[in-house]
C-alpha positions, 0 to 999 in steps of 0.5 A: 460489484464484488470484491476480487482481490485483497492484498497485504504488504507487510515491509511497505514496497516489498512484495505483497501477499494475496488474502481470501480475507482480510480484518481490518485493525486501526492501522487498516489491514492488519500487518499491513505496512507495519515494518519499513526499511529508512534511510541514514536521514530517517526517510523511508526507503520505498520502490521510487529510489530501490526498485530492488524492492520489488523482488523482496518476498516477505512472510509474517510469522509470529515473532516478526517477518521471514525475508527472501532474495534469490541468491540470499539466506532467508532473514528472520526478523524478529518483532522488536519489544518496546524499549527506549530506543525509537528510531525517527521515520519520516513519511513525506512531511510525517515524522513518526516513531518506530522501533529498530530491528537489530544490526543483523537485519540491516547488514542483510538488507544493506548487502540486499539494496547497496545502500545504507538502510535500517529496518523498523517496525511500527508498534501499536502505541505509535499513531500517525494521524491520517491527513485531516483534510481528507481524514478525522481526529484519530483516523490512524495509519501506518508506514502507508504514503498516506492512507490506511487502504487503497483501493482499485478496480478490475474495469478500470484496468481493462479501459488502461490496458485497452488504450495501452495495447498491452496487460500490465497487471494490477499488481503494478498499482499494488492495492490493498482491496479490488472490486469488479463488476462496475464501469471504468472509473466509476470509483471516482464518484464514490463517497461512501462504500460498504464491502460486505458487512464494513463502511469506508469513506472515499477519501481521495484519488490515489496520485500516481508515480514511478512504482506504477512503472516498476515490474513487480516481479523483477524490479525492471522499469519502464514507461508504462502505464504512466505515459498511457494514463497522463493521457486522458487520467491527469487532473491538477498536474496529477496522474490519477488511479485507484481511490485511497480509503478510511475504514470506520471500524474494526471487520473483516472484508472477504473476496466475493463481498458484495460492493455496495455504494452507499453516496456518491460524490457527483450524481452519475447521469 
């Protein structure tokens, strides 16, 4: 098994970037889903409710992000210093603190999306605790649903597309890190994986939703793949695909890394 794509989504639920490689920081791949865009009520604004989201492109630059929108003037966002002002981001349950941006970001984004938002920013000093049912004291992660990386599989999509009869690509699961070269689903057992020089633990199965049905492209929506998936990947009322991942270190991972499964949940028979 090798690694085939890497992927990094600086503005979390607008577009990603495709990398040869990637380092890993403490947040997971650096510069990645450091920057969000919140609510009035402080609730992180993500594809589920702008699917407008989805034809954002976004490039980092050194002093924060360049953002586009066909028909829009280019927005250069610049990183904001630490300051007094911090702004309340809530991720699901998680509240966290972040950095505003400034008026002029947010009046683009808000004539971009048609509702009120704010642009924020996630410094170093800020640490969000990964969950500690499936994480360590001092796993961190950034603006991410939950954990620093996720991961997915080139075989398991083909058995996906197979039984949908169509080739929805894997950008509509927008992972971080895709392997190849195994069977379909066989993510599922790994406890404990080595790409390249760099070990991961397996936490947890990624729960799927609407996103997964939004065209990455064009933020149209449809039915699929998640009416295909809830047919034979659903487990607890959850529909499942892809594995979320904690790093335990610092390293870069490279496309051609070799995949190496270093414990296994359940023995393969």
């Amino acid at each position: 098994m090798r690694v085939t794509g890497l992927y990094v989504y600086p503005l979390k639920s607008a577009r990603g970037l495709p990398l040869e490689e990637a380092n890993l920081d403490a947040f997971g791949i650096e510069g990645d889903r450091r920057w969000c865009l919140t609510g009035s009520d402080g609730r992180v604004i993500t594809q589920r409710d702008s699917p407008a989201l989805a034809t954002l492109d976004v490039v980092p630059t050194e002093q924060g992000l360049e953002l586009n929108a066909a028909g829009r003037r280019p927005l250069r966002a610049r990183r904001p210093e630490p300051g007094p002002e911090t702004h309340v981001v809530a991720v699901w349950e998680d509240l966290t603190a972040g950095l505003p941006v400034g008026e002029e970001a947010d009046s683009w984004l808000v004539d971009l999306l048609g509702r009120p938002c704010r642009l924020v920013y996630m410094p170093e000093t800020t640490h969000r605790q990964v969950s500690l049912s499936c994480g360590r004291s001092g796993d961190r992660v950034s603006y991410a649903d939950g954990y620093p990386l996720l991961l997915t599989s080139e075989a398991s999509l083909a058995e996906l597309n197979q039984r949908m009869g169509a080739a929805l690509p894997m950008d509509r699961f927008r992972p971080n890190i895709v392997v190849d070269g195994g069977e379909p689903f066989e993510e599922d057992d790994w406890a404990r994986i080595r790409l390249g020089d760099t070990d991961f633990r397996v936490v947890k199965p990624c729960a799927r939703c609407v996103v997964t049905t939004t065209d990455q492209q064009t933020g149209a929506r449809g039915k699929e793949p998640l009416r295909t998936l809830a047919t034979f990947r659903t487990v607890d009322g959850k529909v499942l695909f892809g594995e979320n991942l904690i790093h335990d270190g610092p390293g870069p991972v490279r496309t051609g890394d070799p995949v190496e499964v270093l414990e296994r949940r359940v023995a393969r028979g």
